[in-house]
Every structure is written in structure tokens, then in C-alpha cells.
C-alpha positions, 0 to 999 in steps of 0.5 A: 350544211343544208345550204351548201347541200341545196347549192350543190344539188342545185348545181347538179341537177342543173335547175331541173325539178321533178321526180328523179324518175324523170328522163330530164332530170337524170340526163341532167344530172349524168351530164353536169357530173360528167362535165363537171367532172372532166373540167377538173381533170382537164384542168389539172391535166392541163396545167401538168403538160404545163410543167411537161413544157408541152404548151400546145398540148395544153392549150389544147386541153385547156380549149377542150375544157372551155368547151365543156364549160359551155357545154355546162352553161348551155345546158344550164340555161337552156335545159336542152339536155338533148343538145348538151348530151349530143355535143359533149359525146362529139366533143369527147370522140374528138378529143379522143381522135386529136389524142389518139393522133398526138399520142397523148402524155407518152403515147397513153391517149389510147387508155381514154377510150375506155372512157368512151362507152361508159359516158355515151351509153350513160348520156345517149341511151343504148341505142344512140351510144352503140352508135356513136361508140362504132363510129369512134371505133370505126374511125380509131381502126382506119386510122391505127390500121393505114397510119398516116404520116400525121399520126405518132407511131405506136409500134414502139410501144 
């Protein structure tokens, strides 16, 4: 039981040591969880618009796993937590975007947006987070407000 504790906090915390007081080691850890997190939900989700008969859909999500799963790695082997946290918030706003314009498993991709002020003031900080959560919602209003051709018509919901 130690030894699957150690690897899991090894794991979690990414390598990193030191006091939990540390802004390092708690960044790290907020960002493993939430990668590691969404890899599996991702996953799963995946492999269920499988089942849907929405290939590309899939695709889609399985690429924005792999993504975090990069995201993962680089952080684990660099310990640039900085970078990691930065790409995963960007990564998460696009997919967010590509979500809101497909619409999602029945137009539902508006419900993920609750998602995003949690994760980018938790990685970001106060400061940089309310700045990227305005930005998203800044591009989510022009794009529900001049709907485009490109984009699923939520009208009908």
C-alpha cells in the first residue's frame, strides 16, 4: 500500500518536492490533476461518440487528449509549470470553441463552459485566469451573437 502511495503522489506531484506551501508544487499538482483528469473523461467521451457513429467527433476529442497528454509529459519533464499551466487553459478555451461551433453530443458543449473559470483561476492565478475567462467570453459572445454560417444553431434548444 506505501509503495502504490509514493507512486501515485510521485505521479501527482510531478517529481516535484518541497514544502506544499510551495507555488511550484501546488501548480504542479493542480495541473497533473486536471490533465490527468480530463484524459480520462476525454477518453471515455471519445470512445462513446464511437458508439454514436460520430468518427470525426471522436477523433477530435481523442486529439485533444493526446494533447494533454503532452501537456502531462512536458511538465513532468521539464517542470516548467508555467508553460504547462498556460497551454492547457489555451488548449481547454479551443476546445471549448470547436465545441460550442460543432455543438457538441446534442448541442450540449455550452455546459463545458462551467468548466472554465474553475481550471483557469485555479492554474492561472486571479489575475491572469479573469483574463483569459474574458477573452473566451468575449469570443463565445460574437460568435452566439453574429452566428455564423459554420456554427450549429442554438435557437432550437
Amino acid at each position: 500500500m506505501k509503495r502504490i502511495n509514493k507512486i501515485l503522489n510521485n505521479i501527482i506531484t510531478g517529481g516535484v518536492s518541497g514544502s506544499y506551501e510551495s507555488e511550484e508544487l501546488r501548480k504542479t499538482i493542480i495541473i497533473n490533476l486536471f490533465s490527468i483528469i480530463g484524459i480520462i473523461f476525454m477518453i471515455y467521451y471519445g470512445i462513446k461518440t464511437f458508439f454514436y457513429f460520430n468518427v470525426l467527433y471522436g477523433l477530435i476529442i481523442f486529439a485533444f487528449a493526446a494533447l494533454i497528454c503532452f501537456t502531462f509529459l512536458y511538465l513532468r519533464i521539464t517542470g516548467k509549470f508555467k508553460h504547462a499551466g498556460y497551454s492547457l487553459v489555451i488548449m481547454f478555451a479551443i476546445f471549448l470553441h470547436y465545441l460550442l461551433i460543432n455543438g457538441g453530443q446534442e448541442n450540449t458543449a455550452y455546459l463545458w463552459y462551467y468548466l472554465f473559470p474553475v481550471i483557469s483561476l485555479f492554474i492561472l492565478g486571479l489575475r491572469r485566469g479573469i483574463f483569459f475567462i474574458v477573452i473566451l467570453f468575449t469570443i463565445t459572445t460574437v460568435l452566439l451573437f453574429t452566428e455564423p454560417d459554420f456554427m450549429v444553431d442554438y435557437n432550437n434548444i
